[in-house]
N, C-alpha and C positions, 0 to 999 in steps of 0.2 A: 568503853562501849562506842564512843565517838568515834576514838578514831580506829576501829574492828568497822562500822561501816564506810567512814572516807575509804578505809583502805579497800572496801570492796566496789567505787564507783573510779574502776580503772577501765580501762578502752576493751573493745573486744581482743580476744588471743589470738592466736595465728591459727592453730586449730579452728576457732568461727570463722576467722575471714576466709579462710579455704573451705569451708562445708557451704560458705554464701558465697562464692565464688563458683563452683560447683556447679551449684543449685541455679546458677545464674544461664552458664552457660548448656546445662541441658534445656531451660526454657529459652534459649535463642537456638540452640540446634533443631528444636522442637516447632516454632512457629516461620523462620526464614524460609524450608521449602513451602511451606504453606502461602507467603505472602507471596512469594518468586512463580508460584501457581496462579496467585489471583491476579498479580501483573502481566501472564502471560495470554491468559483468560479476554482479559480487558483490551488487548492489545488484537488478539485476535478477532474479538467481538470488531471493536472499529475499525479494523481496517476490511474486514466483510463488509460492515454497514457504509461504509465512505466506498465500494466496489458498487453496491446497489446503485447507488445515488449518483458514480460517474455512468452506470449502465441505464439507469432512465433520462440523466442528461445525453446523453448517445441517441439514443432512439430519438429523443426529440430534436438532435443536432443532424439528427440523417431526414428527420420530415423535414427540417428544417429547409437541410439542403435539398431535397428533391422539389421545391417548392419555390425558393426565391434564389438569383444572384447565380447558379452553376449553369447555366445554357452553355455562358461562354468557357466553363472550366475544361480543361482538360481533363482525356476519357483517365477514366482510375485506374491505376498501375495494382492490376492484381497480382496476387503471388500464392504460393500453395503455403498454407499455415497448416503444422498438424499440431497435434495435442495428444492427450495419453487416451485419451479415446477417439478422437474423429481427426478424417484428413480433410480439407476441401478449400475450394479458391475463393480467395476475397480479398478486399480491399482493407489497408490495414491506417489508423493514426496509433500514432505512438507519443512518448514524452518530446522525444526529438520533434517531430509534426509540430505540435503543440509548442514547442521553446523556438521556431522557426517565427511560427505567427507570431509569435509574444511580443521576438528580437523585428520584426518587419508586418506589420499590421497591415499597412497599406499595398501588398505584392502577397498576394491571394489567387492562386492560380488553379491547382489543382483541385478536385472535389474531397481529397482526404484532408487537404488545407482548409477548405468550407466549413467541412464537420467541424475540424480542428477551434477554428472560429468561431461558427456554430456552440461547439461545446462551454468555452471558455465564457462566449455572452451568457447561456442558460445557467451555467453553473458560480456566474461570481468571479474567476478566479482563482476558490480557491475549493476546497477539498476538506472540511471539517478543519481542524487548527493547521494545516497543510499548505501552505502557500502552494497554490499549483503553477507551479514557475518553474520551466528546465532548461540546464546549461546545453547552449547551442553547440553540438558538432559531437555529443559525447556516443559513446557506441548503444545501439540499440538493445534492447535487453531481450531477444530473439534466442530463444535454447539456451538460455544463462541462466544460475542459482539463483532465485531473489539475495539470498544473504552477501553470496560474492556481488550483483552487481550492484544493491544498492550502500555494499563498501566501496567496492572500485571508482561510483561515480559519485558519493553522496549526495544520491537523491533516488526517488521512487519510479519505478519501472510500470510504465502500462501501452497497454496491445489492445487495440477497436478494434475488432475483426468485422467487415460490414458489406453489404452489398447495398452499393446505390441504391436500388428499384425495392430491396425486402427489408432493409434495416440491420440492426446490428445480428453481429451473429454471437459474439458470447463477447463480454470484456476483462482483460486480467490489469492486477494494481496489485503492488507488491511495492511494502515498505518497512520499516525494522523486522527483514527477517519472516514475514508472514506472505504469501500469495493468494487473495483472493481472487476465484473465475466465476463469475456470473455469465448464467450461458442465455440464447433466447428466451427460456421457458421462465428466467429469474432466479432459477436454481443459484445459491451460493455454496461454491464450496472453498472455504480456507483453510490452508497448509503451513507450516513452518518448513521453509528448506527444502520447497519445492520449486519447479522449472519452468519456466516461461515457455511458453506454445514457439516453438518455430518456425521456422518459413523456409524454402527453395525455390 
């Protein structure tokens, strides 16, 4: 009788370990697009929320500017920016704007450099976990994918669309992959693998 139960405390059989093995990987085929959903979820949540937050630091870096230190700046180099809805001319800061002032603080010329300035003091330097820091001289992110440009330059792509005298006019921030555009009214709208506003 002893040894009818030793001999029945042997390991599981091959037939178990393949029915839990099985069992295993229908419950990861099963939860994986789910998580890969709520990573994607999250991602786009913050970087809308981190668009807001560069778009009311903007508006207070343009009262800024219209306010102190631009008398002597140079007039702002407007350019025609369109988007998937609206065309119209303004004045634009970008990453580059921004990685200019970062790389030379002291040589502050223009009013889009003002803002640029302007923004970087309201804001901290940074952007939620986002060092807001950009390599100096890389290509503007003007009519490019977010996902292609923030591979090709690894770092995050943003457009201040503004007029001196009215303030901002919409701002875009695109980083792993997501583009958020917050327009005047605070409207956010974020995208994956969508296109940065243009200019001519």
């Amino acid at each position: 009788m002893l040894k009818k139960l030793q001999s029945k405390k042997e390991g599981f059989t091959l037939v178990e370990l393949i029915v839990v093995i099985a069992i295993l990987v229908v419950l990861i085929s099963l939860l994986v697009p789910s998580v890969m959903g709520y990573i994607d979820k999250s991602t786009q949540a913050s970087v809308a929320s981190e668009a807001k937050s560069i778009f009311t630091a903007a508006q207070s870096a343009c009262a800024m500017s219209r306010t102190t230190g631009t008398s002597e700046a140079s007039s702002t180099d407007f350019k025609t920016i369109s988007t998937d809805t609206e065309s119209f001319t303004a004045g634009c800061v970008t990453n580059n704007t921004i990685a200019n002032v970062l790389d030379n603080p002291s040589s502050v010329n223009t009013k889009e450099e003002y803002i640029a300035h302007n923004l970087l003091e309201v804001m901290g330097n940074n952007v939620g976990n986002k060092n807001f820091s950009f390599t100096v001289g890389s290509t503007e992110p003007y009519g490019q994918n977010v996902t292609d440009y923030n591979t090709s330059t690894s770092q995050s792509g943003l457009i201040i669309a503004f007029n001196p005298k009215t303030g901002v006019h919409f701002v875009e921030w695109g980083r792993d992959g997501y583009l958020a555009h917050v327009d005047a009214g605070g409207n956010v709208l974020c995208s994956k693998d969508a296109t940065f506003a243009s200019v001519s």
